[in-house]
N, C-alpha and C positions, 0 to 999 in steps of 0.2 A: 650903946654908942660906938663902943669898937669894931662892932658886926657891922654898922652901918659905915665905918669910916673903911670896913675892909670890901664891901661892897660895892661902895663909888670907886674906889681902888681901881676893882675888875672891869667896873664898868668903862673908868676911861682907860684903861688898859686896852679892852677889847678892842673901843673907839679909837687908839692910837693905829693898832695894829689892822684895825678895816682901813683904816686911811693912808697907809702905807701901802696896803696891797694894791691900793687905788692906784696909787701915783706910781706904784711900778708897773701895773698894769698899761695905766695913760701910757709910760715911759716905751714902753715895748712896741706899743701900736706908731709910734712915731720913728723917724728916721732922723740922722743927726740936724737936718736941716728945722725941724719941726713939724714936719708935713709927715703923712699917711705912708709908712712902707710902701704900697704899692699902690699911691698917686699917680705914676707913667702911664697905670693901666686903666685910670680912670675917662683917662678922653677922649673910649670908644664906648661899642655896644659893641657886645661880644655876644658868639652863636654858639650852640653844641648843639648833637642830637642823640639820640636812641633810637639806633636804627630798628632794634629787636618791637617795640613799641612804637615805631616811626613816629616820636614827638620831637619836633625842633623848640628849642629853649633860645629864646635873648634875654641875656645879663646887663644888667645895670648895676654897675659896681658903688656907683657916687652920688652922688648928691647933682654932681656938677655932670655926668654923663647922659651922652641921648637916651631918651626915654626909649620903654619898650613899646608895642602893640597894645600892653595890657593897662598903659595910662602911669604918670610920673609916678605915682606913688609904688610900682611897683619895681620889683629888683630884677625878678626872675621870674619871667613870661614862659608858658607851657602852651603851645599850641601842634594839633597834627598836623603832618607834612600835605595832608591833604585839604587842608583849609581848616576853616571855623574860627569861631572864636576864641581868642586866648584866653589863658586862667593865670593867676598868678599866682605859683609857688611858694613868696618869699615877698616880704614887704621891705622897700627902705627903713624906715622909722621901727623895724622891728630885729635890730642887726647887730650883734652880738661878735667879736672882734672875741680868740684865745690862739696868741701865740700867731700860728699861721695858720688858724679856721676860722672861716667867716662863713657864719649862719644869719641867715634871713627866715625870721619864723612868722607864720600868719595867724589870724584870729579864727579860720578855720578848724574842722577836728575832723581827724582822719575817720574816715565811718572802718576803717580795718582793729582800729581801736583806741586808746586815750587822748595821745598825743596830737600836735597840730600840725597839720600839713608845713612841709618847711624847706628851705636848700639847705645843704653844704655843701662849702666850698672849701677844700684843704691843698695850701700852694707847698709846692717844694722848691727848693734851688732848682734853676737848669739856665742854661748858656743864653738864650732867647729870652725874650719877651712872650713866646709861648701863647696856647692858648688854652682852653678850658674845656674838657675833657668830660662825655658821661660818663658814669662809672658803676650804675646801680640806684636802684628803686626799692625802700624798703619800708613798710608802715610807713607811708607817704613823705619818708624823705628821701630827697633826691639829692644825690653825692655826685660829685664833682672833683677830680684833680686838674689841677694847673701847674707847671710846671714852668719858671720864672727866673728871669733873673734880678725881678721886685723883690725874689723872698731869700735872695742869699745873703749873708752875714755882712759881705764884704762887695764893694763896688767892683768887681774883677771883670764881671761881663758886663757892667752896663754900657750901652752906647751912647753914640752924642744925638740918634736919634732913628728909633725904628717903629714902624707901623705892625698894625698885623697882619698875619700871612699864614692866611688859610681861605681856599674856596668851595663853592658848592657846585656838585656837577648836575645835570639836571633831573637825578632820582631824587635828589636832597642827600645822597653820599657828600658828607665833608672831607677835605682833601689836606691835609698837616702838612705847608710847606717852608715849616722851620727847620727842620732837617737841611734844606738847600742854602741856609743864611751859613754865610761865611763870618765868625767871629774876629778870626786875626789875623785875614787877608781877605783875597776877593778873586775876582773870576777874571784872568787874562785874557784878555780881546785882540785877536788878531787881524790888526786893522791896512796891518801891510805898512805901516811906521816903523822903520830902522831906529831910528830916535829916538823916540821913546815908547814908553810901555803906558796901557790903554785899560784900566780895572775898572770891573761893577761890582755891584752886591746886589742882593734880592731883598729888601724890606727893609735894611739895615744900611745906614751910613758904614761907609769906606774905616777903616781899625785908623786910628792916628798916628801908628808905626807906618803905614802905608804910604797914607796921604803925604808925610813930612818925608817919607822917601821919594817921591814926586815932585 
């Protein structure tokens, strides 16, 4: 009787301590508002590619994002620069949230050996909105950094509103022009006004020190 009463013990022990991991888990994946850390980034489709492999990749981050080529159910569309059909790397419904890696795994098996074809995607802080980076191909998973200001601690660079910003030139070379986003100014326009002063930005709304100096 004591064995068994030290037994159920452990057991809702264990069961406390899963369900704690849980909800700190939940907790992490969320932002103070309630919503997804990196919800800004969900109201595109994003592109990479592998020039060395010349495969262009579309991301579907969301639920709520434009699908890719390879049909809504998938995350992450693999197709070559030079046409055909796309595959998909990475399933929505099969998407795994740790910290700041989000893996999309498929029901495929890699023929190089056990495991299933799959993405990752591992963000780090950066001043932008940024974008998503190849990085390597290995026993069929395909890594990705992104580089964000979705994945930083603290609201310091977020905007009041930016797109993204990056093009393709007609080899299928992608072009990173978040480097030219101005965070806490903008680009002086010489409009020949004595009067006043004339600012843009590239993909990003105007810094609110700016504007209220205007």
């Amino acid at each position: 009787m004591l064995f068994q009463d030290k037994l159920t013990h452990r057991r809702s022990l264990w069961l406390f301590v899963a369900l704690e991991c849980l909800l700190v888990r939940s907790a992490a994946e969320m932002d103070r508002s309630g919503s997804l850390w990196y919800q800004d980034l969900c109201s595109y489709k994003w592109e990479a590619v592998d020039p060395d492999n010349k495969v262009k990749y579309t991301i579907k981050l969301c639920e709520s994002s434009p699908p890719t080529s390879c049909g809504s159910s998938a995350a992450v569309c693999a197709q070559n620069l030079s046409g055909g059909v796309g595959r998909s790397v990475g399933e929505l419904s099969l998407q795994t949230l740790s910290d700041t890696v989000l893996d999309y795994n498929t029901t495929q098996t890699c023929p190089e050996g056990t495991n299933s074809v799959q993405t990752s995607i591992s963000f780090q802080c950066g001043k932008t909105m940024g974008t998503p980076e190849f990085v390597a191909l290995s026993q069929c998973v395909h890594y990705f950094e992104w580089k964000t200001y979705a994945a930083c601690k603290k609201d310091k660079f977020k905007p009041h509103k930016e797109v993204p910003c990056y093009v393709f030139d007609p080899d299928g070379k992608k072009h990173d022009l978040n480097p030219l986003i101005k965070v806490s100014d903008g680009y002086l326009v010489d409009d020949g006004d004595d009067d006043s002063d004339f600012y843009i930005n590239i993909c990003r709304s105007l810094s609110e020190s700016l504007t209220e100096r205007g």
